[in-house]
C-alpha positions in Angstrom: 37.3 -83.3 -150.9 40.3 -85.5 -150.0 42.2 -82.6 -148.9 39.7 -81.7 -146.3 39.6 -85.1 -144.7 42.6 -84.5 -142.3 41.0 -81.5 -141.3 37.8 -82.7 -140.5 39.7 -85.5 -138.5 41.5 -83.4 -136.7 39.1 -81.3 -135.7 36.9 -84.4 -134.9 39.9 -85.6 -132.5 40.2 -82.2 -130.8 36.5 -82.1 -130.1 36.3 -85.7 -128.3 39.7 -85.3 -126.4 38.1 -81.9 -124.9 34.4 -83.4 -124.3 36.9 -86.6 -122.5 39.0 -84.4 -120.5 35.9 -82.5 -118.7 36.8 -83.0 -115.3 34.4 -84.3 -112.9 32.7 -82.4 -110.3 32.9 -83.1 -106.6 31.1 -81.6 -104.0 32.8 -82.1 -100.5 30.5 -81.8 -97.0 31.8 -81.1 -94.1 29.7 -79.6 -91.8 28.6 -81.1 -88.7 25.5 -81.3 -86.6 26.8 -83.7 -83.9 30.6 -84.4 -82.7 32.9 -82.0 -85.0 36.2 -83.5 -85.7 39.4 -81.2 -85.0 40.9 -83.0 -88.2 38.0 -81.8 -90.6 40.5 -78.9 -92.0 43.4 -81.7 -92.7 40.7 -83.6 -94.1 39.4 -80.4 -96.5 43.2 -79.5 -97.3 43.7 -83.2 -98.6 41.1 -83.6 -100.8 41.8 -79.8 -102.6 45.8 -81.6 -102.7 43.9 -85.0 -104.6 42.3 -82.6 -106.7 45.1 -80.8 -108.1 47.2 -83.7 -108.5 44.7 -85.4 -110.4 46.1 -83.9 -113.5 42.2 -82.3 -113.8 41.1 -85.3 -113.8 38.0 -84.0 -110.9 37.3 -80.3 -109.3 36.1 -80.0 -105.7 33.8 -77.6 -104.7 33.4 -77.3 -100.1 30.0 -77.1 -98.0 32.3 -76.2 -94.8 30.5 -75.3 -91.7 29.3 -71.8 -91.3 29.8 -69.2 -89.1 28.4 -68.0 -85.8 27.3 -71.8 -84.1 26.6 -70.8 -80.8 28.9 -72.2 -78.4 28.4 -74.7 -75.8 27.8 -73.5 -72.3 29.9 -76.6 -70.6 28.8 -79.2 -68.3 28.8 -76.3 -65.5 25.9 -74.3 -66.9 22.7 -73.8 -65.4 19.1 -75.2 -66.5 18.4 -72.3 -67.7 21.4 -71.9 -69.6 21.5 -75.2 -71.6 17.6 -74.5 -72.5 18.8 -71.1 -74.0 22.0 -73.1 -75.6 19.6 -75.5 -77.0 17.4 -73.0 -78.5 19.7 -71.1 -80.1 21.4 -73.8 -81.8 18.4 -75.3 -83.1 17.6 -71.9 -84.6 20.9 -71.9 -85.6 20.9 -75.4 -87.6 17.4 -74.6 -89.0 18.6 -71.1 -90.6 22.5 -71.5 -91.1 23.1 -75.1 -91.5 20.2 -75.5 -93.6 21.0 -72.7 -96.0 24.2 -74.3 -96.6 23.1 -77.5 -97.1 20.5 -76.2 -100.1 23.0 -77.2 -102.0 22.5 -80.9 -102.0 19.2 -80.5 -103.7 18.4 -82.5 -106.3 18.2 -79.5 -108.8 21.9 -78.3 -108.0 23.2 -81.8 -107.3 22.4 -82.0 -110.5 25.9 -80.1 -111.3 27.8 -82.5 -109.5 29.4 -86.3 -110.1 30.2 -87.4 -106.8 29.3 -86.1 -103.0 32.2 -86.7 -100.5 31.1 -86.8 -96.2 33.7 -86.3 -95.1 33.4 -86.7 -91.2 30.4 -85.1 -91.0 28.0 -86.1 -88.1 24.4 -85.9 -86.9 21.2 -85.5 -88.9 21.8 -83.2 -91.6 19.1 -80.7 -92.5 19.6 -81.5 -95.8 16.4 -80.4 -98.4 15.7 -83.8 -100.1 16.9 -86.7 -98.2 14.9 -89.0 -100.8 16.2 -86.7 -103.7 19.7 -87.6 -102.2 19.4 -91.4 -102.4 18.0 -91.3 -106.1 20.4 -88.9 -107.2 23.0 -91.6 -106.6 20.8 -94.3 -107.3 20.5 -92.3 -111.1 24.5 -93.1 -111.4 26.5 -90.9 -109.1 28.7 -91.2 -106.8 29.5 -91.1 -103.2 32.2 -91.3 -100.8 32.1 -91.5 -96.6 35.6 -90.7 -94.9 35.6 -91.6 -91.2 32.2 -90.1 -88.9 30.0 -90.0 -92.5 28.8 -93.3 -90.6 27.9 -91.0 -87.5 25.3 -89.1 -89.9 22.0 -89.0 -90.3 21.6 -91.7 -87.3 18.1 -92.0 -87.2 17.9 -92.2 -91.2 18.1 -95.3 -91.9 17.7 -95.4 -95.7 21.2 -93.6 -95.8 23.1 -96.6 -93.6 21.8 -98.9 -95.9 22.9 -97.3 -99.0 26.4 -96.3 -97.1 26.5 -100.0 -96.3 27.0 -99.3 -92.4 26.6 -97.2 -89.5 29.0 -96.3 -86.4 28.5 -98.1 -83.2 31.1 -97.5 -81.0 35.0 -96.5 -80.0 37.5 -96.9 -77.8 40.8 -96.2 -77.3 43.0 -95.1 -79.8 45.5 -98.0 -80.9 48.1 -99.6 -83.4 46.4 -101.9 -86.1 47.7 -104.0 -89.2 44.4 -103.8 -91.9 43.9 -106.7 -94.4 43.8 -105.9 -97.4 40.5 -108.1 -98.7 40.8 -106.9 -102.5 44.4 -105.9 -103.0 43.4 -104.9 -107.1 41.1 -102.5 -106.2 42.0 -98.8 -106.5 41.5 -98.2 -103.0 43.5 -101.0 -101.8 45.8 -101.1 -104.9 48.9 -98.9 -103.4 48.8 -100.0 -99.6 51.3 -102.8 -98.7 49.7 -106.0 -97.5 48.9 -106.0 -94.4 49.1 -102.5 -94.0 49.9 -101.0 -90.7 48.8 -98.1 -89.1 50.6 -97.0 -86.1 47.6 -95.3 -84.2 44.3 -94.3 -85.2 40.7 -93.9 -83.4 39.1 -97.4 -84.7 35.3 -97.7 -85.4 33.4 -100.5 -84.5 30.6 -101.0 -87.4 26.9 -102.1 -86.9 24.3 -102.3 -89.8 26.6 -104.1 -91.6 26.1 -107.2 -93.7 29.1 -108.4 -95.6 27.6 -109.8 -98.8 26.4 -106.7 -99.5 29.1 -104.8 -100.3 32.9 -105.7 -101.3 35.1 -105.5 -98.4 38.5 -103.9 -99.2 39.9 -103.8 -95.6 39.2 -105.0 -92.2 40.6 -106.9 -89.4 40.4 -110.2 -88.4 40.9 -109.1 -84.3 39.1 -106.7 -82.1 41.0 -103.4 -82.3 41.7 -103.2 -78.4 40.8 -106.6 -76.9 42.3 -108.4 -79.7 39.3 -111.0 -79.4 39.2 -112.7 -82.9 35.9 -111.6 -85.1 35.2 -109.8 -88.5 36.1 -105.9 -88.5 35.0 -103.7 -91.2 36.8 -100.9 -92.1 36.6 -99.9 -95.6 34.2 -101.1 -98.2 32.4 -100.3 -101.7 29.4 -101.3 -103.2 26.5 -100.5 -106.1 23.7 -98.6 -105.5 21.1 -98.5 -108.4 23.3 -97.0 -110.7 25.6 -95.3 -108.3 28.7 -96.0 -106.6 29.2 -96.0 -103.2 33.1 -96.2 -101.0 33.1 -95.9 -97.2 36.2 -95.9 -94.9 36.2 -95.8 -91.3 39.8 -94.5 -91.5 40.5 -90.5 -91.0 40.5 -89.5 -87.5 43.9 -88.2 -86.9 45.6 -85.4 -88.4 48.7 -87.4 -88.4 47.1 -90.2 -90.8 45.5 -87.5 -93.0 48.4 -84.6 -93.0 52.2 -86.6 -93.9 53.5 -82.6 -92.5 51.6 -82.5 -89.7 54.1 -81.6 -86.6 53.1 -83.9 -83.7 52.5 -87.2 -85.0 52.4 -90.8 -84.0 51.9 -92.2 -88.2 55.2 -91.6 -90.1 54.9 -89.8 -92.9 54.5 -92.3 -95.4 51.6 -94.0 -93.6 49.7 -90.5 -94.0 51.0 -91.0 -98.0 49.6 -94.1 -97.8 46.1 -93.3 -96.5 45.9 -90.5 -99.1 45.9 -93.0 -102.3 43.6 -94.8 -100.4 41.0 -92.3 -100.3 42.1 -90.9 -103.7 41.2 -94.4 -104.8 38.1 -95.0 -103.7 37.1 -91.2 -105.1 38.0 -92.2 -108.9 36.4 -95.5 -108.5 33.2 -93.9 -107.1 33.8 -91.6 -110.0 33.8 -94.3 -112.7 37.6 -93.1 -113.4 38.9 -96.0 -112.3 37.8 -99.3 -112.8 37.0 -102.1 -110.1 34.7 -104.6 -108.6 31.6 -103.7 -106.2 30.4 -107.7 -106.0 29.3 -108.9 -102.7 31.9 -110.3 -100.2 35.7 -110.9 -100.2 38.2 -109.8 -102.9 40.9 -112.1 -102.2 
């Protein structure tokens, strides 16, 4: 019997470091029903580039937006024009859009550890908008990159479980971000402060502080430079569930470190990559780090 104990050990070992190395499953949304980013495919590349350096660590599966929106008229088209506009592209949303959505029901999300917006706008016509919150509420996670604040705007169950909803922009402008929790894995590998040479800034409403852990903001209005309290990336519990937001992502430059015409160098873009890649494995429960109310520092 002795002989067979190394065996059976081994074999035991092989088993558990297969069933520990099963990668987690991410489902990344990206279409739009509102304002549609132009850096939605930098934004798609980067997240397949996270996944395959993540040693397997996660997969990534895309619900990208599908094919044959009708197209906008323009500000010079007639009444009659914008009413047939509008009708098609409700017919559109309600047949298209929705079909690819189906796959954040509850029965297929099922399949999945995490859900990434990733600028996605608008309201959804997703299946199961309550079967949405309790799916993460039952332990799962989710992750908002840049407009995911811009969704589902008259939803309000989804701005409180994202922790915030967008309120408005200006400008496009330099900004040095605090880092409010410098251990945390979304925070971890950014210097402190960490400077960003130009990005589209979000103002944040629906917000309340000591409900979710701040990981950056800034202490000055983006443009007017009035002093205040800026969000701009967060986490937080939800039930069960993990939730990470950043307002960050809007340029192609601070998502893409080879994108040609840029105003971020290179490194920056680097930079704002671990950042997301961060706050994915802590929503994932790969990476450990605090959700507790407030500041981190």
């Amino acid at each position: 019997m002795k002989a067979f104990l190394p065996g059976i050990l081994l074999l035991c070992s092989l088993v558990f470091t297969s069933v520990a190395a099963e990668p987690k499953k991410v489902l990344v949304v990206t279409t739009t029903a509102g304002f549609r980013h132009s850096s939605i495919p930098q934004l798609e590349e980067m997240l397949r580039d996270l996944s395959a350096r993540s040693g397997g660590a996660f997969t990534v599966d895309f619900v990208s937006q599908p094919a044959g929106e009708p197209a906008n008229p323009g500000g010079d088209a007639s009444e009659a024009e914008r009413a047939e506009y509008e009708k098609a592209l409700a017919a559109w949303r309600a047949e298209k859009l929705a079909s690819a959505l189906e796959v954040l029901a509850p029965e297929r999300l099922a399949d999945y550890d995490a859900v990434v917006f990733a600028s996605t706008t608008g309201d959804l016509p997703i299946p199961d908008r309550e079967g949405l919150l309790q799916w993460v509420r039952g332990g799962h996670g989710l992750v908002g990159i840049h407009a995911a604040s811009d969704t589902f705007p008259s939803w309000p169950e989804f701005r409180e479980m994202l922790g915030g909803s967008f309120d408005y922009h200006r400008d496009q402008t330099g900004v040095d971000c605090l880092i409010e929790d410098p251990g945390h894995p979304a925070t971890a590998a950014l210097p402190r402060p960490w400077p960003i040479a130009q990005e589209e800034i979000y103002l944040i409403k629906d917000y309340e502080p000591s409900k979710v852990r701040e990981l950056l903001i800034l202490d000055r209005h983006p443009n007017e430079g009035t002093p205040g309290h800026f969000p701009l990336a967060w986490c937080r519990d939800y039930g069960k569930g993990r939730v990470f937001y950043t307002a960050l992502g809007h340029r192609e430059d601070l998502i893409d470190p080879t994108f040609g015409d840029r105003k971020n160098p290179p490194e920056t873009a680097g930079q704002f990559r671990a950042h997301v890649l961060g706050g994915l494995e802590w929503a994932l429960g790969l990476e450990p780090g605090s959700a507790g109310g407030g500041r981190g520092r």
